[in-house]
Structures are given as C-alpha cells and as structure tokens.
C-alpha positions as CSV (number, residue, x, y, z in Angstrom):
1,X,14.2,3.2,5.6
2,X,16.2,3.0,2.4
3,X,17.4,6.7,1.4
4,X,20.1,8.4,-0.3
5,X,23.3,9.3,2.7
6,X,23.2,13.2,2.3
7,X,19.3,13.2,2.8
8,X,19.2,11.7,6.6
9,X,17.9,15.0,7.8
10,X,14.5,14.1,8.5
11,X,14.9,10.4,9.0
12,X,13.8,10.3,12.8
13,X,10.4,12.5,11.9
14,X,9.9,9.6,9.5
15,X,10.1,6.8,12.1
16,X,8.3,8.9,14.1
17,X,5.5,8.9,11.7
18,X,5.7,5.3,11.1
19,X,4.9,4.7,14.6
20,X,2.1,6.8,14.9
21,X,0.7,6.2,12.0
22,X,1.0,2.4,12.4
23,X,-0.3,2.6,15.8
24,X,-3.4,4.7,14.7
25,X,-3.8,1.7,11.6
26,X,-3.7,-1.6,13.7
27,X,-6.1,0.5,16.7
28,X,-9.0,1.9,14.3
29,X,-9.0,-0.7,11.4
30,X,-6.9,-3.8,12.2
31,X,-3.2,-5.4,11.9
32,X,-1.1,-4.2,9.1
33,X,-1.1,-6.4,6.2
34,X,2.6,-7.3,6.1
35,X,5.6,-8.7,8.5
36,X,7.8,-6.0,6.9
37,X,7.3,-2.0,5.9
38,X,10.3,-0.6,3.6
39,X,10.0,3.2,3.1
40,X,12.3,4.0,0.4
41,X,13.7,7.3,-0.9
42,X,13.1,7.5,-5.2
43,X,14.5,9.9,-7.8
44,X,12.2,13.5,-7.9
45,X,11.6,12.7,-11.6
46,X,8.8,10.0,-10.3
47,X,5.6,9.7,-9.4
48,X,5.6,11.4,-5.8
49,X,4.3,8.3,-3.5
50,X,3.6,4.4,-4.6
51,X,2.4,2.0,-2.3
52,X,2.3,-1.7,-2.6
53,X,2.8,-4.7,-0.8
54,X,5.4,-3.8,2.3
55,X,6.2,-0.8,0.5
56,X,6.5,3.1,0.3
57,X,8.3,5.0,-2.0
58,X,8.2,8.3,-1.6
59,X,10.1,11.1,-4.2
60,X,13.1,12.7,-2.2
61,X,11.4,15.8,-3.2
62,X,8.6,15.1,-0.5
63,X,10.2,15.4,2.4
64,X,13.5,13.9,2.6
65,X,15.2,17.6,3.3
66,X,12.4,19.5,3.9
67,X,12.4,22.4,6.2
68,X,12.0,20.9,10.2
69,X,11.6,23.9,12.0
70,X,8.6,24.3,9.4
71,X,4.8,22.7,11.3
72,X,3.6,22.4,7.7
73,X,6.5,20.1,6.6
74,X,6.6,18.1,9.5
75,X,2.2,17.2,9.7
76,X,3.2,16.9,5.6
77,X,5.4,13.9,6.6
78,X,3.5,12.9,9.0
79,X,-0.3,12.9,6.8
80,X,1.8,11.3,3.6
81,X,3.1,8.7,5.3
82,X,0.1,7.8,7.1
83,X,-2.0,8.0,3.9
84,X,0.3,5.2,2.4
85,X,-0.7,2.9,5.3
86,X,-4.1,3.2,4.8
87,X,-3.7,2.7,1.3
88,X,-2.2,-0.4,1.5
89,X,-4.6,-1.8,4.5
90,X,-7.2,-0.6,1.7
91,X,-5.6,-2.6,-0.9
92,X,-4.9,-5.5,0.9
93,X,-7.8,-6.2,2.7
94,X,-10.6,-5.0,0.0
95,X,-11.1,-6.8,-3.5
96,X,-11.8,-3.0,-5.4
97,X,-14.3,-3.7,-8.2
98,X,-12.5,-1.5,-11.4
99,X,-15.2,0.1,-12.1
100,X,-16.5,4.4,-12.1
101,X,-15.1,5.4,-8.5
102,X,-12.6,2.8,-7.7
103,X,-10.3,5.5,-7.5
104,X,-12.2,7.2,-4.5
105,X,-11.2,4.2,-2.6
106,X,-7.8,3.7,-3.0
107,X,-6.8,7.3,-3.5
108,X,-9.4,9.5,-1.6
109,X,-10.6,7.4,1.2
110,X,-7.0,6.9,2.7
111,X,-6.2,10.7,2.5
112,X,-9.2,11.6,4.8
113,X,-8.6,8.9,7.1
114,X,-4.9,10.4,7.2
115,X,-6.5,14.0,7.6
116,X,-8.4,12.9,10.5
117,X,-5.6,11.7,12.6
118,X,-3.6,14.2,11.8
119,X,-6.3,16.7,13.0
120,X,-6.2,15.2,16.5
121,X,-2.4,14.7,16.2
122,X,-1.5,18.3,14.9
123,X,-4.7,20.6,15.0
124,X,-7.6,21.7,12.7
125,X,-5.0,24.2,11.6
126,X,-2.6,21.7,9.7
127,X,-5.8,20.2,7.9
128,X,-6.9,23.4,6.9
129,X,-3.3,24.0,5.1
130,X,-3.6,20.8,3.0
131,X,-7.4,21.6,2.7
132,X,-6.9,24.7,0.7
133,X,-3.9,23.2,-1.4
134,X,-6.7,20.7,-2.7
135,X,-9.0,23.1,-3.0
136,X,-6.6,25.6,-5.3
137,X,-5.7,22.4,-6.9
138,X,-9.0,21.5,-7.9
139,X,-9.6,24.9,-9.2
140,X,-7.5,25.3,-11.3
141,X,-7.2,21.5,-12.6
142,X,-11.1,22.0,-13.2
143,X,-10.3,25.0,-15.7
144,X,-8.9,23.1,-18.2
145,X,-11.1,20.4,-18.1
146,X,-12.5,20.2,-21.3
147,X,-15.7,18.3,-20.5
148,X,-18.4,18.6,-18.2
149,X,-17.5,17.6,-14.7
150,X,-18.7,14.0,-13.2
151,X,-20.0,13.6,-10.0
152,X,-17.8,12.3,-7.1
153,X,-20.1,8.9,-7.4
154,X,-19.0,8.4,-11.1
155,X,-15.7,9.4,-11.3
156,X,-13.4,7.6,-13.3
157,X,-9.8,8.0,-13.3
158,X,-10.3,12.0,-12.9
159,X,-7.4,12.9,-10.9
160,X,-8.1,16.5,-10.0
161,X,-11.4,15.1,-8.7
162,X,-10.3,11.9,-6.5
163,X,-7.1,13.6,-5.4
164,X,-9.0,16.9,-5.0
165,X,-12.3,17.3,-4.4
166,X,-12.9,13.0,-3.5
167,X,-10.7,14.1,-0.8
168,X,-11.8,17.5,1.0
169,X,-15.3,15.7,0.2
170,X,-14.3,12.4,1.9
171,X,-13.1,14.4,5.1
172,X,-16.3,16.4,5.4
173,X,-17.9,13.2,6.3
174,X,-15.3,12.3,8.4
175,X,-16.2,15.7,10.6
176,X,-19.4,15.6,10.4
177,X,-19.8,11.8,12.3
178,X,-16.6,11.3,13.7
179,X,-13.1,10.3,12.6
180,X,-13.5,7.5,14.8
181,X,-17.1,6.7,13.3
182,X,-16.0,6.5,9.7
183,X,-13.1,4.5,10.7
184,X,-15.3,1.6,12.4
185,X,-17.8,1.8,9.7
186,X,-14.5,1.3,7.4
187,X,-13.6,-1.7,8.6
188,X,-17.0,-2.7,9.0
189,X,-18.1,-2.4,5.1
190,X,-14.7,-4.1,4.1
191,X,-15.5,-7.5,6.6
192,X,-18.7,-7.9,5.5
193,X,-17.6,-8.1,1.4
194,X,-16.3,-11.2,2.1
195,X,-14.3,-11.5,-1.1
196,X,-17.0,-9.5,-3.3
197,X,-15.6,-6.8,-5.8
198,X,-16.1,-3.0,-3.1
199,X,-18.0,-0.5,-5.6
200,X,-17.6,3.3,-4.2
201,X,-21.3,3.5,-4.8
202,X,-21.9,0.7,-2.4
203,X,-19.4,2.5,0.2
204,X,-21.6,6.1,-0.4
C-alpha cells in the first residue's frame, strides 16, 4: 500500500479488505492474475479508481480518511476494493470484444459480484445504501440525457447506464439465482471462450 504519511488512518481496514476480497476472488472464480497487488493512494483531482495489471489506484478522496466509526464507509472500502479485483480477474482472464456493451463487463459485472459478497459480508442493508446511490445517480444522470435511452444489451460507453443501472440490474440477477451461482457460471463462460472476443450479448 503506497499512500501519502498523514492519511494512514484507515490503512489496516484496507488490508483487511484485500484479504477478504482476495480470498472471496481465488475461492469463487480462480487465482488472481498477478504475483504482486499495489494499492496506491492518487491525487482527488483523478479519476476515482483505475485498475490494471497488479494495480489499484484509488483517489485519497475515497477512503483514505474517511469516517471509521461510520458502517457505510467501512462496506464502502471494503465493496471498492473488492470491485477492483474482480475487474482485473475480468480483464485478465477474458479477451472483451469492443464492441456495444463491453462496458457491462468490465465496469458493471465486477460491481455486482462485489455487491454480493459484501451482502453476505456486511448485510442486505449495506447493499441497499450503494443501491439507492446508483439509483439517484441514474436519475438524475438520465435527465439530461439528450437522446433516447439504450437498452442495457446495447449500451455503449453510457456511463450513467453501466455504472448505474448495468449495475443494480446486474445484481438483481445475482439475487435472484444465487451469488454463488452467477459466480460459477462467471468463470464458466470465460473458460469456455478460449481466446474468442466475450460480447455482453453472449454473457445475457
């Protein structure tokens, strides 16, 4: 963990996280792409979260100093930080076809695996916080949209809809056959591409 000296508050919620997370990765999907995972603290004035090869970097704006005695901050660290795994076991192990809804993939799909362990980490309750975030996000994001709306299946570099609605979407199948289920079927679709573009309409 690279981060700036006066920021350490949280640091041990952030290994914790890593653990978990990690432990949850390699047990539903498989070993984690990489012999090495850096989590690095970046200026506010960037992107909140990137993830690439044995690499997060997350804004000190997104925990860093956040409130500990607050449940929502701490499932926050724990659900973002988990998310970036999953991204990168996305990315890493799944050629994604650029194409309409390859955004569904690498930015949806990883959140609702997230929100699904942190539900049995943490509660329905801390799902249902970042549920309705999404859901006011979307709303109001989908005010100013000046076109007409795409479906989830043909979205194309929408972010209000990916980060949004892909997401709270994505998790609704996730409850309704099992965290465990989607993960397996997951892992599944991605070793049977064997090295063939993945297309979000395939994975629907």
């Amino acid at each position: 963990l690279l981060y700036k000296a006066d920021h350490g508050y949280n640091i041990d919620l952030y290994c914790e996280a890593l653990e978990e997370g990690m432990n949850y990765l390699e047990s539903h999907l498989g070993a984690y792409p990489y012999s090495e995972l850096r989590v690095v603290e970046i200026p506010f004035y960037q992107d909140p979260f990137y993830a690439f090869a044995n690499t997060i970097a997350i804004s000190e704006k997104e925990g860093w100093y956040g409130d500990r005695n607050n449940a929502d901050v701490v499932s926050f660290i724990r659900a973002s930080v988990t998310r970036e795994l999953f991204r990168q076991w996305v990315l890493e192990n799944g050629l994604l076809a650029d194409v309409q809804g390859a955004e569904m993939l690498w930015t949806a799909l990883p959140e609702a695996l997230a929100l699904g362990f942190l539900e049995q980490r943490d509660g329905e309750e801390r799902v249902a916080v970042v549920l309705d975030k999404k859901r006011r996000k979307y709303g109001k994001d989908r005010g100013a949209e000046p076109n007409t709306e795409p479906s989830l299946l043909y979205a194309d570099g929408i972010d209000y809809l990916e980060e949004n609605k892909g997401v709270i979407a994505l998790y609704h199948v996730s409850e309704t056959i099992g965290h465990k289920r989607l993960l397996y079927l997951v892992r599944e679709w991605f070793t049977m591409q064997e090295g063939k573009p993945l297309v979000f309409k395939d994975f629907y």
